[in-house]
C-alpha positions as CSV (number, residue, x, y, z in Angstrom):
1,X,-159.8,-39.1,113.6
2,X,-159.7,-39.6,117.4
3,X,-159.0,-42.4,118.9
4,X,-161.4,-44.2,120.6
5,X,-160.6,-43.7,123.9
6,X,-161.5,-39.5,123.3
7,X,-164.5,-39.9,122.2
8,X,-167.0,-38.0,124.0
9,X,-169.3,-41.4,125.4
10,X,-166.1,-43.3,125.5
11,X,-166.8,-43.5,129.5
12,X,-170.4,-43.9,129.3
13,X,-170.1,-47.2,126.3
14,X,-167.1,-48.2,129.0
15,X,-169.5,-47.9,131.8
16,X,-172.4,-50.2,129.9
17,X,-170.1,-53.2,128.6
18,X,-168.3,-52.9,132.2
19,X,-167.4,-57.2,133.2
20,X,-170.4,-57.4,135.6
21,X,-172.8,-56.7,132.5
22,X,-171.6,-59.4,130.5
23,X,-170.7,-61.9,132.7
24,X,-173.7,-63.7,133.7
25,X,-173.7,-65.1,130.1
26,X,-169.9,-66.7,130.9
27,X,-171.2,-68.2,134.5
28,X,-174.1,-69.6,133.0
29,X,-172.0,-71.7,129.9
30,X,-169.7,-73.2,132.2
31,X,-172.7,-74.0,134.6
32,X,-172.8,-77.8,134.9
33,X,-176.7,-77.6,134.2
34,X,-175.7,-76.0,130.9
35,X,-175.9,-78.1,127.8
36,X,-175.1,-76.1,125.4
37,X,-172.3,-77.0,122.9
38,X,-170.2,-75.4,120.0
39,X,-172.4,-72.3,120.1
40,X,-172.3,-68.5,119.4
41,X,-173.3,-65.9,121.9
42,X,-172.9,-62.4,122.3
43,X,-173.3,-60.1,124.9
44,X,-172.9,-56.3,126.3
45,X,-174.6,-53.9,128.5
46,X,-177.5,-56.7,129.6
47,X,-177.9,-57.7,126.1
48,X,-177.6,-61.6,125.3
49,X,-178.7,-63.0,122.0
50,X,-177.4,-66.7,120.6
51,X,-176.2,-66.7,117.0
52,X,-177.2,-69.4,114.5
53,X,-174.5,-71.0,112.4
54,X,-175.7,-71.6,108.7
55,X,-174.5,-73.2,106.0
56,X,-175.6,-72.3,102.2
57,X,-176.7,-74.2,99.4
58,X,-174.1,-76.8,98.5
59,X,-172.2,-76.1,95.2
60,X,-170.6,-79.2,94.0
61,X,-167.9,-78.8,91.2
62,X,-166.7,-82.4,91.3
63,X,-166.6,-85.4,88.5
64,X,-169.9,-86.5,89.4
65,X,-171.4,-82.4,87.8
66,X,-168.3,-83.4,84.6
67,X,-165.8,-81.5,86.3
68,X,-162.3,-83.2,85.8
69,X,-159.1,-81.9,88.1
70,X,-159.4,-79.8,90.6
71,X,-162.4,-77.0,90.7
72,X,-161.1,-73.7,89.4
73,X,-162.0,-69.9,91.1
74,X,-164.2,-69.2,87.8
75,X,-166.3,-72.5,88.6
76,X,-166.7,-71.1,92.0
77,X,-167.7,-67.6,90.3
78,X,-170.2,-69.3,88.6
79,X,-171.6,-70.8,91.5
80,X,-172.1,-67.5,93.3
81,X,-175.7,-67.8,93.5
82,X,-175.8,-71.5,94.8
83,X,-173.5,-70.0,97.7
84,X,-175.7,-66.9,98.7
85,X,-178.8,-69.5,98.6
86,X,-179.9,-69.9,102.5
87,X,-183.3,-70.9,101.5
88,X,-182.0,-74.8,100.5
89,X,-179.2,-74.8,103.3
90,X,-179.0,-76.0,107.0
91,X,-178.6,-74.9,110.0
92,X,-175.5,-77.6,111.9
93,X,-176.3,-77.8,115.1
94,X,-172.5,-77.8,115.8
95,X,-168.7,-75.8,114.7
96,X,-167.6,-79.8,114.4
97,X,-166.2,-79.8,111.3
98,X,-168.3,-82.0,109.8
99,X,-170.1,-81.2,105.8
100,X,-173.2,-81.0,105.1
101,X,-175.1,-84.0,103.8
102,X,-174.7,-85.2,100.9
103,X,-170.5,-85.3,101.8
104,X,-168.7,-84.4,98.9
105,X,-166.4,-87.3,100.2
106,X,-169.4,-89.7,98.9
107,X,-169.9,-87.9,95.6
């Protein structure tokens, strides 16, 4: 394989991601009428979308669902389709930190 860099529209995918094209994106997030927080953008030749953060079904494998100890990597096997549910997650509105409601801390 070549690298990159000899690829025949090397110059030309150079030429369309070039600073100027993406930049306006940067000057507008650090714009002091910008209120936008802990978000995800992307950007290249003119191109600008926001992504969305989002959090799947919560699978709980604590005492309160009979689980004593420490929840094991088969429990969390089993619990594959709870975790590919995006249907009965969220969407945080922030990269905080913070869980999802209900906190497993208050389980």
């Amino acid at each position: 394989r070549k690298p990159i860099a000899q690829t025949p529209n090397y110059e030309q995918a150079m030429a369309l991601m070039a600073p100027e094209k993406v930049s306006a994106i940067v000057a507008w997030l650090c714009h002091p009428t910008c209120h936008e927080e802990a978000t995800i953008h992307e950007a290249g030749a003119g191109y600008f979308a926001r992504l969305r953060w989002q959090r799947s079904a919560p699978l709980f494998v604590t005492a309160a669902e009979g689980v004593a100890g420490a929840p094991t990597p088969e429990q969390v096997r089993a619990g594959a389709a709870t975790l590919a549910d995006f249907g009965r997650g969220d969407a945080p509105r922030s990269g905080d930190g913070s869980m999802g409601a209900p906190l497993a801390a208050e389980r």
